[in-house]
N, C-alpha and C positions, 0 to 999 in steps of 0.2 A: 696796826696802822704804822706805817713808816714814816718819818719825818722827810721824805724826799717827795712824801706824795698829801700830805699837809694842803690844805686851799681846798682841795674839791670834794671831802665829805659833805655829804647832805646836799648837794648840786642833783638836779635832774637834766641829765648831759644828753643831747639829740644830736646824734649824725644825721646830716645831711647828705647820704651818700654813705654806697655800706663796702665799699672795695675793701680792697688789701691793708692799707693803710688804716681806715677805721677799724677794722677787722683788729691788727694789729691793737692800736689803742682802748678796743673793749676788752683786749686778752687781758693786756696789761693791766687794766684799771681794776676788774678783776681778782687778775692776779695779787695786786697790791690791797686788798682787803680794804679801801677807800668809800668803796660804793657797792650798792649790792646790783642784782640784774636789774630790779624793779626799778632802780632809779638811772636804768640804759634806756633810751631806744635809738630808731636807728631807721630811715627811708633810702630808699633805690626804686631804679625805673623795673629789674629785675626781678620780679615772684622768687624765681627759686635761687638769688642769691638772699633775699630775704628770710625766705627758708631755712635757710643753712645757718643762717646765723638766728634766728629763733632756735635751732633745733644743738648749734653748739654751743650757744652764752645764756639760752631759756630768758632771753630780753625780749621785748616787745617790738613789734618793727611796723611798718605803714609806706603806702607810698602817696601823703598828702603829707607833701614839706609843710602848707601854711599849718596844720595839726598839728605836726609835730615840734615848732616852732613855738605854736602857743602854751605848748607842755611845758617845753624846757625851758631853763632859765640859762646854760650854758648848750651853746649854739654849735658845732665843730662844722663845719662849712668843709665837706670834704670830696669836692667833687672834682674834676678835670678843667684844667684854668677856660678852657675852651669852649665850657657851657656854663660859668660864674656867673655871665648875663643874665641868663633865664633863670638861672634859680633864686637870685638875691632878691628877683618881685615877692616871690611869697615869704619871703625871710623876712622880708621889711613891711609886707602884710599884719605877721604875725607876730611880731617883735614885741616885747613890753618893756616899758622903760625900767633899766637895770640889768635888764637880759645883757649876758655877754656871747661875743662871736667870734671866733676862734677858726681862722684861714690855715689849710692847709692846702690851699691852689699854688701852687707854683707859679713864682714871676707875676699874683699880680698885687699890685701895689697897694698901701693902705688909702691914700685918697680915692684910687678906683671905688674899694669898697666901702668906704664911708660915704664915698658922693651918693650911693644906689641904695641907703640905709635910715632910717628920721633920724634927723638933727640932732647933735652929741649921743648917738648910738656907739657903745663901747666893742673897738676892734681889738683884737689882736691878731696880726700876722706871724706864721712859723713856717720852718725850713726844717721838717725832721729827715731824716735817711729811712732804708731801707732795712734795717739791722733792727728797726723796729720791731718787725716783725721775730725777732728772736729775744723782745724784751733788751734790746745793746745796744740803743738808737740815739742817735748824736745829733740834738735839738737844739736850732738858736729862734728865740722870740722876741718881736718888736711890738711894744704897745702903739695902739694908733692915738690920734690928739687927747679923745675923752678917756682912758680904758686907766684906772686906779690902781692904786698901789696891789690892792686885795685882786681885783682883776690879773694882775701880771703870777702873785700866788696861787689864783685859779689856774692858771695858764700851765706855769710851773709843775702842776699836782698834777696836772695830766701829761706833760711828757715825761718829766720823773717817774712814771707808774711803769713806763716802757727806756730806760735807758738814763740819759744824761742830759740836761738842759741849761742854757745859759742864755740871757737877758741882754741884747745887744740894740743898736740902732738900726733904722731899715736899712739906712745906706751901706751895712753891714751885711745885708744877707745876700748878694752876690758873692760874695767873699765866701762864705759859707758854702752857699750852695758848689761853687769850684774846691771846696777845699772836701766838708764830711758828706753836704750833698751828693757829687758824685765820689766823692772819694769811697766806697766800697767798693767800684769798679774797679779803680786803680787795684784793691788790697787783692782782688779775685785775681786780676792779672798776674801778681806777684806769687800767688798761690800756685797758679796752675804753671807757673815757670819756674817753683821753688820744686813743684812736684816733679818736671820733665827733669829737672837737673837730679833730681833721684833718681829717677829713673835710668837714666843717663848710667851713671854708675853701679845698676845694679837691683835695685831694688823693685818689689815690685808696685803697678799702678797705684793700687790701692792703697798701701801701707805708706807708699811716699807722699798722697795726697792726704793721709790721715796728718803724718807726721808737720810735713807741710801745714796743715790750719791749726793745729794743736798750738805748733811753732809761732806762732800770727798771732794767735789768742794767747797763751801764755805770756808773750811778750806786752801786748797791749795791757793786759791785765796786772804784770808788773809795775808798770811802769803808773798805771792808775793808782792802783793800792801802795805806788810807796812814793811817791809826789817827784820821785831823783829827776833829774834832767838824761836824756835818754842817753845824749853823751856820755855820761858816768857810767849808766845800765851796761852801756857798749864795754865800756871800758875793761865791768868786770868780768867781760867775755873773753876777753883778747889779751892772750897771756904774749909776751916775747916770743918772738920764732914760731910761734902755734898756728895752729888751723884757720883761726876767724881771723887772724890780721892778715893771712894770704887771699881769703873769701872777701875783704872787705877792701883790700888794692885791686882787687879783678873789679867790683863794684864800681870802687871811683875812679875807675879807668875806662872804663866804660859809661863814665856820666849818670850815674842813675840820680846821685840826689839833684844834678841840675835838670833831671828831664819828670821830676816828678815836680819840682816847683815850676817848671816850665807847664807843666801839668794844670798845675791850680790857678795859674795864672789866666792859660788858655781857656779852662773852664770857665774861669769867672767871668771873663768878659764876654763869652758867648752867652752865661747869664745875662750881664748886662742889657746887651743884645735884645736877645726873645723879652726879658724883663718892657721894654721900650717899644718894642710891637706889640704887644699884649696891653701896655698904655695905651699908645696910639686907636687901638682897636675901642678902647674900652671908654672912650672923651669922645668918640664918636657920637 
């Protein structure tokens, strides 16, 4: 057991929804030796995505939310924000008091879901990324009004089993979502521009695009495992007259760090945004 994944031994954990993202988070959980199959399951509208994940994680799966609801004690509410409505009747069905519920809908709000839930029902709201999927996923969570200290380490234990997590305010997860939300996007664009520019010179497809994510990852992973400020990382790249301080004037002459903060910026507030229609829709 890892102390990064701490809180959710002995939890019997029910996805509500068995996508990618769940998918993801059973690899992980799993993976992190935390919990065993028997205390997974997992529903969808789907037979044979149920299937598949019976027949890859050998967890149990069903497609009666209120069932499965009444099993578990930690809830992961992992469906598309765009059918949150209909599913939260049988969550709040089946609910027991202490049960915890754990959103990975996108954009919608912790009052949406507490208003559709019995009375001090414990929320928690999250923003994981994509990279999840590779166990490297960049996780911020917002407790809702009732959701306990042990609650937020519940919470904790389950994105930790898949990557990185941090504990923020809701008014916080646009910000996120414009920054590691989308930010994988950005990093993919960088890669497959890191790799043309090999290309460019010489090399071939393949080996440039190896080098290129190698390059991404290596660096992110520096800079994780040794705390430096990335400024310094840089620094001890870029010797006088050499290579990377010719690479890194072409950079900031061409604006990249003002169009990648112009970037998160953009993003976020388009979170904002859809965040506010997804309200709207959801006080109806």
């Amino acid at each position: 057991m890892t102390s990064q994944s701490q809180g959710i031994e002995g939890r019997r954990i029910g996805f509500v929804g068995g996508g990618s993202m769940a998918g993801a988070l059973i690899r992980g959980l799993l993976h992190s030796a935390t919990v065993t199959a028997t205390q997974i399951r997992a529903s969808d509208v789907k037979p044979e995505r149920l299937a598949e994940l019976e027949r890859t994680y050998g967890i149990e799966t069903t497609t009666d939310n209120e069932a499965l609801v009444r099993w578990a004690d930690v809830i992961v509410l992992a469906v598309k924000p765009q059918i949150v409505d209909r599913v939260l009747a049988p969550i709040a069905t089946g609910l027991n008091e202490g049960d915890l519920v754990i959103s990975v809908a996108a954009g919608v709000p912790l009052e949406a879901l507490e208003a559709r839930l019995p009375e001090r029902a414990r929320v928690i709201r999250s923003m994981p990324n994509t990279a999840a999927i590779a166990l490297a996923g960049a996780t911020a969570i917002a407790p809702g009004a009732h959701a306990t200290a042990e609650d937020v380490n519940v919470a904790r234990g389950l994105f930790n089993a898949v990557g990185r997590c941090v504990v923020l305010d809701e008014s916080l997860l646009d910000a996120v979502t414009g920054l590691s939300g989308s930010g994988p996007a950005y990093i993919m664009l960088m890669i497959e521009a890191l790799a043309d520019g090999g290309v460019k010179v010489g090399l071939s497809r393949d080996v440039a695009l190896l080098l290129a994510a190698q390059t991404v990852y290596g660096a992110a992973k520096l800079q994780l495992e040794t705390g430096e400020h990335p400024g310094r990382l840089k620094d001890m790249v870029t010797s006088p007259g050499g290579t990377a301080i010719a690479g890194l004037h072409t950079l900031e002459s061409g604006g990249l760090r003002k169009t990648l903060i112009d970037a998160v910026e953009a993003a976020t507030n388009r979170a904002s945004e859809l965040g506010e229609q997804m309200a709207k829709k959801l006080r109806r």
